[in-house]
C-alpha positions in Angstrom: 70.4 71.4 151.0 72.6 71.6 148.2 73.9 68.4 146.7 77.4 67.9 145.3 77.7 65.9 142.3 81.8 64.3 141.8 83.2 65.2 138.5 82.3 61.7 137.2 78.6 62.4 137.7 78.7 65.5 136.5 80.8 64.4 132.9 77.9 61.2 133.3 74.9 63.8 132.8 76.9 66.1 130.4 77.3 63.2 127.9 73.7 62.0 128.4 72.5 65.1 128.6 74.2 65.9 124.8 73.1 62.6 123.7 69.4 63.6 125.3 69.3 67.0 123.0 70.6 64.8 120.0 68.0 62.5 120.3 65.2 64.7 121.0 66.5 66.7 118.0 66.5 63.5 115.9 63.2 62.5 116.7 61.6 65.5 116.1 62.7 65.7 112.3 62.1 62.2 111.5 58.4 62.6 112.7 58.2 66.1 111.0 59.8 64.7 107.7 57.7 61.1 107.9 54.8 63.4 108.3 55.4 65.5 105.0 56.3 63.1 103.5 52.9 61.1 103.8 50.8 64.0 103.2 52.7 64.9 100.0 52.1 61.4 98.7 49.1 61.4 95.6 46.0 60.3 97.7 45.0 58.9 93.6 47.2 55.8 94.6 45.8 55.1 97.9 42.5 55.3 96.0 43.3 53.2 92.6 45.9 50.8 94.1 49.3 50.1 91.6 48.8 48.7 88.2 49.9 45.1 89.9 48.2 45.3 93.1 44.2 46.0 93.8 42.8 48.8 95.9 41.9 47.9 99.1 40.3 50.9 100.0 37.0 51.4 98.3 36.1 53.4 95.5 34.0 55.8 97.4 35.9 58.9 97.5 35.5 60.2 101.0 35.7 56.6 102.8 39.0 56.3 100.6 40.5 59.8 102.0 39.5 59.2 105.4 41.4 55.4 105.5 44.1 57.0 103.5 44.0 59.8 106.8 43.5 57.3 109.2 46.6 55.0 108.0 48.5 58.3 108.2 47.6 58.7 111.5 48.8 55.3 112.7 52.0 54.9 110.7 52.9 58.3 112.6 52.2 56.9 116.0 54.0 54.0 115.9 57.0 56.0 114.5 56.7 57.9 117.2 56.1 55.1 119.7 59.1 53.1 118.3 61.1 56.0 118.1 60.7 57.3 121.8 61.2 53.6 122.9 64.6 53.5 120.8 65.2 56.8 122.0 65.2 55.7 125.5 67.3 53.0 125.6 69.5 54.5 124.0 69.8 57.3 126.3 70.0 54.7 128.9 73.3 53.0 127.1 74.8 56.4 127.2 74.1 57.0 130.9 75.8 53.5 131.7 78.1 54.0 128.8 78.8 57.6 130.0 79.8 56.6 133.5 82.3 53.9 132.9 83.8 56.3 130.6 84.1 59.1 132.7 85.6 56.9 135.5 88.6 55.5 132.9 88.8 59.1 131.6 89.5 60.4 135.0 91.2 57.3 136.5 94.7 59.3 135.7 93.3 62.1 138.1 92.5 59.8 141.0 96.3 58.4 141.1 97.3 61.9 141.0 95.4 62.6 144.1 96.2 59.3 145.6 99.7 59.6 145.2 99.1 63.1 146.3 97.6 61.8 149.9 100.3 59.5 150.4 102.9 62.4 150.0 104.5 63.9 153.0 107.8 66.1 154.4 109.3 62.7 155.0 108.4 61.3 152.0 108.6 62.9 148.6 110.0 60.5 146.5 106.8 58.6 145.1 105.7 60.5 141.7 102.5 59.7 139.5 102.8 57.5 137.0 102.5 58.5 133.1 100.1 57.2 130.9 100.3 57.5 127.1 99.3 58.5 124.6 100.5 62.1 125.5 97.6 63.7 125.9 96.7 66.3 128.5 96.2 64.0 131.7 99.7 62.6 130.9 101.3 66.1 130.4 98.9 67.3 133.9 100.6 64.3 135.7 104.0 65.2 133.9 103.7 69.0 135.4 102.9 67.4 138.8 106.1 65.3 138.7 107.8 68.3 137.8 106.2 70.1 140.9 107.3 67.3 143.4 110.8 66.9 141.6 111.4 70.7 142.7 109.7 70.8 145.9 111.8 68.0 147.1 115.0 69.3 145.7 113.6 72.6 147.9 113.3 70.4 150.8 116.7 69.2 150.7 118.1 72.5 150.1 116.2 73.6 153.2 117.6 70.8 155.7 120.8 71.7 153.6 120.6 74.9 155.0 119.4 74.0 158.5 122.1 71.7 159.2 124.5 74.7 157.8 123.2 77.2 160.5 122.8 74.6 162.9 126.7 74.0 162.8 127.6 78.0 162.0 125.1 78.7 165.1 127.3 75.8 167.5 131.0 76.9 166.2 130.1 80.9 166.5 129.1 79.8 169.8 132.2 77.8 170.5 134.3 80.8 168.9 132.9 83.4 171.3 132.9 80.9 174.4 136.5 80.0 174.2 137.6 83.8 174.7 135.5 83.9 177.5 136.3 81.4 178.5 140.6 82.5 178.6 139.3 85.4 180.4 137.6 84.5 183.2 140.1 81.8 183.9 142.8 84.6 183.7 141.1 86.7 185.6 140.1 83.7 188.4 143.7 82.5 188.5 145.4 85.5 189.0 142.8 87.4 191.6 143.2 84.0 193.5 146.1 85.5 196.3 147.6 89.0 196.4 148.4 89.3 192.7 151.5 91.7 191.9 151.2 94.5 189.6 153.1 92.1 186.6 150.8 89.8 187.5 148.0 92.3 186.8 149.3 93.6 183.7 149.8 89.6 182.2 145.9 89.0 183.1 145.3 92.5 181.4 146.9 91.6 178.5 145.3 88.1 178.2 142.0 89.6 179.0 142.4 92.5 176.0 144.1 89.5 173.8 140.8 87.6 174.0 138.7 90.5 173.4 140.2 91.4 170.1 139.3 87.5 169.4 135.9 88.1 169.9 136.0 91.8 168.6 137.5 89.7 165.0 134.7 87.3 165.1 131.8 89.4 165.6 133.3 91.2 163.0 133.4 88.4 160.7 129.9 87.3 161.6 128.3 90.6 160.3 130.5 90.7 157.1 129.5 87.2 156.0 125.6 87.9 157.2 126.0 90.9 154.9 127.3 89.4 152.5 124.8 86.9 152.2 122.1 90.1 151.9 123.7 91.4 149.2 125.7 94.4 148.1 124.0 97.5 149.3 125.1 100.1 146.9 126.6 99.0 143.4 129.4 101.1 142.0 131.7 101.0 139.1 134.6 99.1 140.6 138.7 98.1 138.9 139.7 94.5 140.6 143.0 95.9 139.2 143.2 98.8 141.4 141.8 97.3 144.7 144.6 94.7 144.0 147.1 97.1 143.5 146.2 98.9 147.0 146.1 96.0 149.5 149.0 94.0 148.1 150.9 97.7 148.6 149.8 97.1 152.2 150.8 94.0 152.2 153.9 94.0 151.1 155.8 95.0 154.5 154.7 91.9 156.1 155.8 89.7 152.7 158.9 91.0 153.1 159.3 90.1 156.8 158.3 86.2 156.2 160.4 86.5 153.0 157.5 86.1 150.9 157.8 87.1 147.3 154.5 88.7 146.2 154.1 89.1 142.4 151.4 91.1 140.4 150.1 90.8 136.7 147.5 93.5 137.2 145.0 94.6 134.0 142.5 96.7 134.1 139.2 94.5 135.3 136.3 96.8 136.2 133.2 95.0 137.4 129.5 96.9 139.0 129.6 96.1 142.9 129.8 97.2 146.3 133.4 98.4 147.2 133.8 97.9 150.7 132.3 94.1 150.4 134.9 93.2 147.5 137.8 95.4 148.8 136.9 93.2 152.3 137.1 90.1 150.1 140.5 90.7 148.2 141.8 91.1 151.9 140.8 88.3 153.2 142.2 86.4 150.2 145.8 88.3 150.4 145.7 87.5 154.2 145.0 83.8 153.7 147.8 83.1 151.1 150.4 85.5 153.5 149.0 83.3 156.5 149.1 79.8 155.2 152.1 80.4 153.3 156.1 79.5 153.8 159.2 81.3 154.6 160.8 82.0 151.2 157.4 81.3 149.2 155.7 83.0 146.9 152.1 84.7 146.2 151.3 85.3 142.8 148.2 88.0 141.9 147.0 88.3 138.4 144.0 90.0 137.2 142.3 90.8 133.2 139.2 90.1 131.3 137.4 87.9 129.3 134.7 86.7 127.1 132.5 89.9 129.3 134.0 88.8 132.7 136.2 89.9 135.0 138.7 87.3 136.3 140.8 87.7 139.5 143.3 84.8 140.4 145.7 84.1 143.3 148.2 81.6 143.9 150.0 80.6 146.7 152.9 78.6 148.5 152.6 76.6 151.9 151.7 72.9 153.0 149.8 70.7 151.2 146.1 70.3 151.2 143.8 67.4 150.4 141.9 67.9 147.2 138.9 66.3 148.3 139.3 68.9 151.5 139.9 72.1 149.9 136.7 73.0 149.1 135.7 73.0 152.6 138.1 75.7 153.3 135.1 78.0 152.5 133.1 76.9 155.2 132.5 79.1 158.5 135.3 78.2 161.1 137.4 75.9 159.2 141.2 76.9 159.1 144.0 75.6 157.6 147.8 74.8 158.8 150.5 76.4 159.0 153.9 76.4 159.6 154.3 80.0 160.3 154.2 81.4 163.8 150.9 83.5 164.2 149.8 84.9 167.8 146.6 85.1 165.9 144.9 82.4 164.3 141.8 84.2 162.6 138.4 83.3 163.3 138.0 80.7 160.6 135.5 83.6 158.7 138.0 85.1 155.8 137.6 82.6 152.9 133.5 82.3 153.9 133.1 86.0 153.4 135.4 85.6 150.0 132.8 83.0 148.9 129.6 84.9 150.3 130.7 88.0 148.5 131.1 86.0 145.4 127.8 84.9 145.5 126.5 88.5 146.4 127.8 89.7 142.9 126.8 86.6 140.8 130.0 85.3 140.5 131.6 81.9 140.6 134.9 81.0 142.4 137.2 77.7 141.9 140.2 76.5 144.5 142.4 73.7 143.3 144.9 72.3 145.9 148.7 72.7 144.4 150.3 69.7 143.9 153.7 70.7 145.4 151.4 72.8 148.1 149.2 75.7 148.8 146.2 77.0 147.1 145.2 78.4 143.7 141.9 80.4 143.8 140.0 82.0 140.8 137.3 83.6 140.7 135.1 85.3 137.4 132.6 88.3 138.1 130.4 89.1 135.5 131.2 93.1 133.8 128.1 93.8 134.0 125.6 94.1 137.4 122.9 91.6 136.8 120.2 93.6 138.3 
């Protein structure tokens, strides 16, 4: 059966086991040295005595070597017998010594484990507690506050991100139910008797009204889920000149709401995926037409600076809470408006405008205009990060 010493036990026998050695050592030499060092000694003065003090030791020679011998002999024994005696009480100091100090030397590694047991997914806020001087225990409980401090930040992030796909999971639901829902109450309603053929052709209509609704936001579900993957294929890209294109397109329906759409365009070439930011300047060009005013204006500017691309928009329309705007980039939140729309969007287009942001490293502002509307900007670095 093998038996498990704790690391206090085991630091107890390493300091009395060093001590031990030392001792041993220690001994040794003094009884080798004390031992020399008699036998070197003129036997002549055990035999004649000092000037001052008689002989003891008769004058016979041999009897006077063999005391001198004997003396020797005994001096050496009770050195060592002294020696081994101090010897082992010290070592005996150590051992008790050695244990105490072991226990205050690790007594910064117990909390750590204590406060390590009382830890839990509910409860990550305790942290160990520093000791100085700064010395290695402090900078090993240090690193373990540091470990906590980021796992619970990871924590949060992760119930962050639950209750986010929690609430995208519920609305996405809701968005796909409420077609469904006009459907099958269209097509109830109007099978309920002998329906004309108007009649037929107003459920028909309903019914392909509501699948385009759901046909938008499936489509907006798997651009913002890729999105958040990533850009799949990276290519030299001008902001300047995806601009240019989709405000061309746009610029028929401007001129029917009698919105003026202005362009400062400069050449702003950034490393991306082409379909995910051309999908993002549309939805961005679609949001300030849709949440505009009659007679308002859109304003489009693009350049670069300090190694970034920048691409801002500006827009006309109601006003909009500041603490609120922000979540305008949420899944399924829409704004007002006061123009008439047959469609209503899915609540996806400024979520995808934020996810591709994020896809290419960049960051993106929105400020709510004090005399109404929205002014978005957002920087790309030049240069693909990876």
């Amino acid at each position: 059966m093998t038996v498990r010493l704790s690391a206090r036990s085991r630091l107890t026998l390493l300091h009395t086991g060093i001590v031990l050695a030392a001792g041993i050592v220690l001994v040794t030499l003094t009884y080798v040295l004390m031992r020399r060092n008699l036998d070197d000694q003129p036997r002549m003065l055990a035999i004649l005595g000092s000037p001052d003090t008689p002989s003891p030791i008769p004058a016979d020679g041999a009897a006077a070597l063999e005391t001198v011998d004997r003396l020797h002999a005994e001096t050496l024994a009770q050195l060592l017998t002294q020696s081994l005696v101090a010897f082992a009480t010290v070592t005996v100091l150590t051992a008790v010594f050695g244990w105490l100090l072991a226990g205050r030397v690790l007594r910064p590694i117990r909390a750590i484990s204590a406060t390590a047991r009382r830890l839990s997914a509910e409860n990550l806020s305790e942290r160990v507690p520093v000791t100085a001087p700064a010395d290695e225990l402090a900078t090993l409980a240090q690193t373990v506050n540091g470990m906590l401090d980021r796992i619970q930040s990871g924590m949060a992030e992760r119930d962050k991100l639950l209750h986010s796909l929690r609430m995208f999971v519920a609305n996405a639901a809701h968005e796909l139910r409420t077609p469904l829902t006009t459907m099958r109450t269209a097509i109830d309603v109007t099978l309920d008797g002998q329906p004309s053929a108007e009649e037929l052709l107003v459920m028909a209509g309903d019914v392909r009204t509501a699948v385009e609704h759901s046909q938008r936001t499936l489509d907006g579900l798997l651009t913002l889920a890729r999105s958040h993957t990533g850009p799949s294929r990276r290519h030299q890209i001008d902001l300047a000149d995806v601009v240019a294109g989709i405000a061309d397109a746009a610029r028929e329906q401007t001129e029917k709401l009698h919105i003026e759409l202005r362009t400062d365009l400069r050449s702003s070439p950034i490393v991306g995926d082409p379909v995910l930011v051309d999908r993002m300047v549309t939805n961005l060009v679609d949001n300030a037409i849709r949440y505009n005013e009659t007679g308002g204006t859109i304003a489009i500017t693009t350049d670069t600076a300090a190694q970034h691309a920048h691409l801002h928009i500006a827009n006309t329309g109601q006003r909009i809470d500041p603490d609120t705007a922000d979540q305008l980039f949420e899944p399924f939140v829409r704004g007002t408006t006061n123009q008439p729309r047959t469609d209503s969007g899915a609540g996806l287009g400024l979520s995808i405008v934020r996810a591709v942001v994020d896809a290419h490293h960049g960051q993106l502002s929105s400020n709510a205009r004090p005399t109404g509307g929205l002014d978005i900007a957002i920087r790309f670095p030049r240069h693909s990060d990876n």
